[in-house]
C-alpha positions as CSV (number, residue, x, y, z in Angstrom):
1,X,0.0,0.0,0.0
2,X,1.3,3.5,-1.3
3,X,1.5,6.4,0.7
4,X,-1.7,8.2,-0.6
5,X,-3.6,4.6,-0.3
6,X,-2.6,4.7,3.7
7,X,-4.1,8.1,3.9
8,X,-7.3,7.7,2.2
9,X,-7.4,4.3,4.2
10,X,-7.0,6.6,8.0
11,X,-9.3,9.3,6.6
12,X,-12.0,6.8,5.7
13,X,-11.3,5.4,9.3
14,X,-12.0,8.5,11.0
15,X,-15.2,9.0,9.1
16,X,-16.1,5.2,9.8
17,X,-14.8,5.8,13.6
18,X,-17.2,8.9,14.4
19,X,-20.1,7.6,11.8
20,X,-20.0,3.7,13.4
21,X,-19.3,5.2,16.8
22,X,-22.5,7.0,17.6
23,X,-24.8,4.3,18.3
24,X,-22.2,2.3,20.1
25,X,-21.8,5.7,22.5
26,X,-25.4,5.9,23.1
27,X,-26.4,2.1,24.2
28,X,-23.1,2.0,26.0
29,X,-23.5,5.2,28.1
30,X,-27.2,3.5,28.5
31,X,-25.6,0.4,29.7
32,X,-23.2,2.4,31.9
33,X,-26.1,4.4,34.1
34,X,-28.2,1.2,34.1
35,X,-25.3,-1.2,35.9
36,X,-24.1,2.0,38.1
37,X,-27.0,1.1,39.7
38,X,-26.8,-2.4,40.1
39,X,-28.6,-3.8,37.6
40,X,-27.5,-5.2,33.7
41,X,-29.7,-5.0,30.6
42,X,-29.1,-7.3,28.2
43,X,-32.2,-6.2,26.8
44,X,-30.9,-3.2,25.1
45,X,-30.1,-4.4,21.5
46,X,-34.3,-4.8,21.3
47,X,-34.2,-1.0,22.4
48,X,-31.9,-0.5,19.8
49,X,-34.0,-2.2,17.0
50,X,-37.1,-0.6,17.6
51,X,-36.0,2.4,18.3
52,X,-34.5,2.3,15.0
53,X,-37.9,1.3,13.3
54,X,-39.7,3.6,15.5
55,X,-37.4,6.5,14.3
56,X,-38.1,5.3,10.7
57,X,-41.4,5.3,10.9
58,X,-41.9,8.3,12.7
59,X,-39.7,9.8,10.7
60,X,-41.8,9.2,7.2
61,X,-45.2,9.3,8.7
62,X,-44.3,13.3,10.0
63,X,-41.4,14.0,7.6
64,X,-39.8,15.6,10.9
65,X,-36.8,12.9,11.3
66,X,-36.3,14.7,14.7
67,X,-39.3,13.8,15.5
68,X,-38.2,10.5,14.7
69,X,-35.2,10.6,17.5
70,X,-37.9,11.9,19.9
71,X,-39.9,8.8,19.4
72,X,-37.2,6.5,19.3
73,X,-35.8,7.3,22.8
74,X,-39.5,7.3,24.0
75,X,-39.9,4.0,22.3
76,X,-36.8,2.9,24.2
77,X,-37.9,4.1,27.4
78,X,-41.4,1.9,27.6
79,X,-39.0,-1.2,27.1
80,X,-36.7,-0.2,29.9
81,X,-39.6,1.0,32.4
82,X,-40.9,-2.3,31.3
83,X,-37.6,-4.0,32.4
84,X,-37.1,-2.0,35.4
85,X,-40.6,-2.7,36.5
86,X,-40.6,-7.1,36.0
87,X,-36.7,-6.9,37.8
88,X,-38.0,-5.4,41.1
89,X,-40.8,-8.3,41.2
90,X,-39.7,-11.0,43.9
91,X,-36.9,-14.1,42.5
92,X,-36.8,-12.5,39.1
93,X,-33.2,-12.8,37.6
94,X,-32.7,-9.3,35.6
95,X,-30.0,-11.1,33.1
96,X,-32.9,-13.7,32.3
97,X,-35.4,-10.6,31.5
98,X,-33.0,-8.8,29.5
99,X,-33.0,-11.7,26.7
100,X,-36.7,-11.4,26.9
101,X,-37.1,-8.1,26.4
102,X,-34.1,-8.2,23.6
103,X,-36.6,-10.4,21.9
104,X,-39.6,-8.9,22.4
105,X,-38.3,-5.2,21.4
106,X,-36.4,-6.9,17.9
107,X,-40.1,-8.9,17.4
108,X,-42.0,-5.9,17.9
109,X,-39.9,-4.3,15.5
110,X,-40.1,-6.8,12.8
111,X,-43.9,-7.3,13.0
112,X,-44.8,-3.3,12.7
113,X,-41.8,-2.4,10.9
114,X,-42.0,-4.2,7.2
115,X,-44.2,-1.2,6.0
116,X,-41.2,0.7,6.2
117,X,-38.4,-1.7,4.8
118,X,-38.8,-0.2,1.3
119,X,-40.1,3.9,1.8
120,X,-37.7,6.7,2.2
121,X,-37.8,8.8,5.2
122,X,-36.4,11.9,5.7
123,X,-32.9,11.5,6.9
124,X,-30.6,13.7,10.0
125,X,-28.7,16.2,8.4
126,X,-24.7,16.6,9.1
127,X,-22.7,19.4,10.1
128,X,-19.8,19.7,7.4
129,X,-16.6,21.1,9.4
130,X,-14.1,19.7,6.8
131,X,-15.0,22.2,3.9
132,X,-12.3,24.5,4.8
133,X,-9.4,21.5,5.0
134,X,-10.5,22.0,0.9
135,X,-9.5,18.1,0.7
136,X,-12.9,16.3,-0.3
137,X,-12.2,12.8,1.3
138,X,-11.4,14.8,4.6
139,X,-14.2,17.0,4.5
140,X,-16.5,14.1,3.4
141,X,-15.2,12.3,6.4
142,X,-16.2,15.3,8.8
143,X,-19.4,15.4,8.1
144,X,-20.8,14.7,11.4
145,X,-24.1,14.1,13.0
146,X,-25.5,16.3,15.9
147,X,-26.3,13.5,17.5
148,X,-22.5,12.4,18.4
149,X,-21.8,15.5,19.9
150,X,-24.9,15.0,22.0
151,X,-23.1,12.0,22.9
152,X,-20.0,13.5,24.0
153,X,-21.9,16.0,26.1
154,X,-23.8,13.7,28.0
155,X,-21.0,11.5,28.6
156,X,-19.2,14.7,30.2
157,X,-22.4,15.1,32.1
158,X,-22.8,12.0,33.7
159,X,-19.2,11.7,34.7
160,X,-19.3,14.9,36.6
161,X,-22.9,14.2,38.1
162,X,-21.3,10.5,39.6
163,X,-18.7,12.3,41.0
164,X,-20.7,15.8,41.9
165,X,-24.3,15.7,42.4
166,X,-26.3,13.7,45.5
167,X,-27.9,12.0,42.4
168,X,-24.6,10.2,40.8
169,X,-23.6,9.3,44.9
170,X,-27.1,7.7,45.2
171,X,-26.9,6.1,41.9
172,X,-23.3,4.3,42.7
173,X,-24.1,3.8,46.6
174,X,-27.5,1.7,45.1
175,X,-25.3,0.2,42.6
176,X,-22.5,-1.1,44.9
177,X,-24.5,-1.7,48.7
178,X,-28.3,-2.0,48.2
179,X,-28.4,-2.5,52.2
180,X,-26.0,0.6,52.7
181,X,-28.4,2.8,50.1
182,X,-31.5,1.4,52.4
183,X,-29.7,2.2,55.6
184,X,-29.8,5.5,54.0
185,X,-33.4,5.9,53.3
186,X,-33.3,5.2,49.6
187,X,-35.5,3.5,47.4
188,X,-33.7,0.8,46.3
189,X,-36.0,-0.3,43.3
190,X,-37.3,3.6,42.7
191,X,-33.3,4.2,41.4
192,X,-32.6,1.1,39.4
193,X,-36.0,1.6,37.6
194,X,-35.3,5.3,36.8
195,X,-31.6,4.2,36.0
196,X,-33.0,1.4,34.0
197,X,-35.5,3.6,32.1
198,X,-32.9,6.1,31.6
199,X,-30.8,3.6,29.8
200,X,-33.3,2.3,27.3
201,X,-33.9,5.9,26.1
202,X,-30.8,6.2,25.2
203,X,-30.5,3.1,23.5
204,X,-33.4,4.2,21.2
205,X,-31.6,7.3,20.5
206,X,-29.2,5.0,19.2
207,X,-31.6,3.2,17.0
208,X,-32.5,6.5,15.7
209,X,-29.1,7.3,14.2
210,X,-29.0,4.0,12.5
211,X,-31.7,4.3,10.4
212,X,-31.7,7.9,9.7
213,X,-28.2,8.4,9.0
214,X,-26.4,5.4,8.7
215,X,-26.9,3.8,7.5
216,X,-30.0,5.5,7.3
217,X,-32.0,2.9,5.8
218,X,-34.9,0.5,8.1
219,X,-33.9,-3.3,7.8
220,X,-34.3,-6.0,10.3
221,X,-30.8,-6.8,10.2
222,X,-29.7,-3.1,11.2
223,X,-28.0,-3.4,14.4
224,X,-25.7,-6.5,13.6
225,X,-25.5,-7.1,17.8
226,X,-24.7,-3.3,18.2
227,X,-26.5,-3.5,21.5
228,X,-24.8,-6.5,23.3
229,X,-21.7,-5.5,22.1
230,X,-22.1,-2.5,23.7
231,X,-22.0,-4.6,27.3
232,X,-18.7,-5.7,26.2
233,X,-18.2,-2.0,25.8
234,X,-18.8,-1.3,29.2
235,X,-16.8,-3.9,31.2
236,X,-14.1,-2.7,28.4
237,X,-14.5,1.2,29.7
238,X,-14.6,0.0,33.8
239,X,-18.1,1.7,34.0
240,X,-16.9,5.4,33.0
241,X,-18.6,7.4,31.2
242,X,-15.6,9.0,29.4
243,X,-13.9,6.0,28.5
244,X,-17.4,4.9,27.1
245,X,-16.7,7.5,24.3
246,X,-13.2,6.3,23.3
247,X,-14.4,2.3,23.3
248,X,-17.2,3.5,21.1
249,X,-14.7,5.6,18.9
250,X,-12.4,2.3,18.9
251,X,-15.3,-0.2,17.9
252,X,-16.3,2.5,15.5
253,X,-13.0,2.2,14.1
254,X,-12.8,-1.4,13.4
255,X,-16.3,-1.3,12.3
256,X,-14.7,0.8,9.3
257,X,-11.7,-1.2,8.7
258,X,-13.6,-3.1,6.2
259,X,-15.3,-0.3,4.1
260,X,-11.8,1.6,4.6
261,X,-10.2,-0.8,3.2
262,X,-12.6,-1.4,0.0
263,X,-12.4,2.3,-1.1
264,X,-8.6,1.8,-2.2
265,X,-9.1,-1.5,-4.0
266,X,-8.5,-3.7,-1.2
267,X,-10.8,-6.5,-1.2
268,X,-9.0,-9.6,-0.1
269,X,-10.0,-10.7,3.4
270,X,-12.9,-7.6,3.1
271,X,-15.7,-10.3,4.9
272,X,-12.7,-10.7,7.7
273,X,-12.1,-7.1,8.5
274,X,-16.3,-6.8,8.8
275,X,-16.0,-9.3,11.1
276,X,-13.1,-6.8,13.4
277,X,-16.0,-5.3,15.8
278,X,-17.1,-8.8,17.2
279,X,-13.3,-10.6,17.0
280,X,-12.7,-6.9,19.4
281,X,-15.6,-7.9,21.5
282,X,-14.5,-11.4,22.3
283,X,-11.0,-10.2,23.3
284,X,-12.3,-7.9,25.2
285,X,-14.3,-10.2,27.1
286,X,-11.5,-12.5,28.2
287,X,-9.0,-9.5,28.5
288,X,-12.0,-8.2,30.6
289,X,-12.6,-11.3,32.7
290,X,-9.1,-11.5,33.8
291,X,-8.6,-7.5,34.5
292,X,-8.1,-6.1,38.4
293,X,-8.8,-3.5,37.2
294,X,-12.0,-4.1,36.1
295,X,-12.9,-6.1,39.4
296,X,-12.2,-3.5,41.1
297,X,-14.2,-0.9,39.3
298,X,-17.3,-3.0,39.1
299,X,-20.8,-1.9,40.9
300,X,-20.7,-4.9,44.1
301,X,-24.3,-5.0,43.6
302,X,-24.4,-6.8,39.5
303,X,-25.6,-10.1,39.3
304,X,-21.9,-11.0,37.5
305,X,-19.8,-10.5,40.7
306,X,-22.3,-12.6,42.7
């Protein structure tokens, strides 16, 4: 590979980093509130999928795609208050509910979705800030969505609320001693089912960006496991916010090896380097599994360290 090949390869990488990353930030940072408080949601790639065909649908029926957004995070919201609400029930395992509700949200989505598989809806707009580089491949790379600097700004939120606000201390306290957070007069179940709602809006939000700007298309194979990946995410980023950005960015990243790759001719091994995000998420996982540090960073109360 040339020179000029390598940089049209990192520029397409970028682009694919901060495109492919945006979703992954928003199910992630999701995940991250909803285990703060002690609980996991495996449930979130179904909040993911219908929010995305919510988004869609919305989107088309109105021709507002904000709109769109709005009703995808709500979307996303019923499924975790629906989550939140069966986990506080007596004996009920929450990693047991999350697979249900992954499948009811994706089945949901299938059934009321295939009126929108072949319309077009109106799509997000970008905000170009490469024109002035006056290199097109760089400027078409930095076209970026509103929505991933929403993302940024709410990861910078929530990071200084944990550390800052009597919300983020009650939020961890429930999510690593239930008994000390009762001790304290706290609602135990009130905070993981406003954590756990919280968490599935964003998710939908996530869904949103999917099918209205990219890909920006409603399919039902859309997500390709975006939302458990994103769990892998977490573990990966040791439950902070901030370093839920740069895992996204770094899954976004291999996400575009592939497509980086194909735009200079390079199409040897191209159904390998599609394949980068999951072979990332399994390493993780056992990298993960065997990390102090990431035993020690881990809410006492999840049902993993019991």
């Amino acid at each position: 590979m040339n020179e000029g090949a390598l940089v049209t390869v990192l520029i397409a990488m970028l682009g694919g980093a901060i495109r492919v990353s945006t979703p992954f930030m928003f199910v992630a940072l999701g995940e991250c509130l909803t285990e703060k408080s002690g609980r996991i949601n495996l449930g979130l790639e179904g909040n993911l999928v219908l929010g995305a065909m919510v988004a869609y649908g919305v989107s088309y029926l109105s021709g507002n795609p904000w709109l769109g957004v709005l009703a995808a995070g709500s979307s996303g919201l019923i499924l975790g208050a629906m989550h939140g609400y069966i986990c506080k029930l007596p004996k009920v395992n929450d990693i047991a509910v999350g697979i249900a509700m992954m499948s009811f949200g994706t089945g949901i989505a299938f059934f009321f979705g295939k009126p929108y598989i072949q319309p077009t809806a109106p799509r997000l707009d970008s905000i170009p800030l490469g024109d002035w580089t006056g290199n097109s491949a760089l400027a078409q790379a930095l076209q970026v969505n509103p929505l991933f600097f929403v993302g940024i700004a709410l990861a910078l939120a929530m990071s200084w609320a944990f550390a800052n606000t009597k919300w983020g201390l009650i939020v961890r306290m429930t999510g690593d001693s239930a008994a000390s957070a009762r001790a304290m007069g706290v609602s135990v179940d009130l905070v993981r089912f406003l954590a756990t709602s919280a968490g599935g809006f964003l998710a939908g939000i996530g869904g949103a960006f999917l099918s209205l700007y990219y890909p920006g298309s409603w399919n039902e194979g859309l997500s390709s496991g975006q939302g458990l990946m994103a769990v892998a995410l977490v573990i990966f980023a040791r439950w902070d916010p901030i370093r839920c950005i740069w895992a996204a960015l770094l899954f976004g990243a291999a996400g575009a090896i592939g497509p980086a790759l194909q735009s200079v001719g390079i199409t040897s091994g191209y159904y390998f380097f599609n394949a980068a995000p999951y072979i990332l998420t399994l390493f993780i996982m056992i990298a993960s599994a065997r990390s102090k540090a990431a035993a020690r960073d881990v809410p006492g109360e999840l049902s993993i360290t019991k």
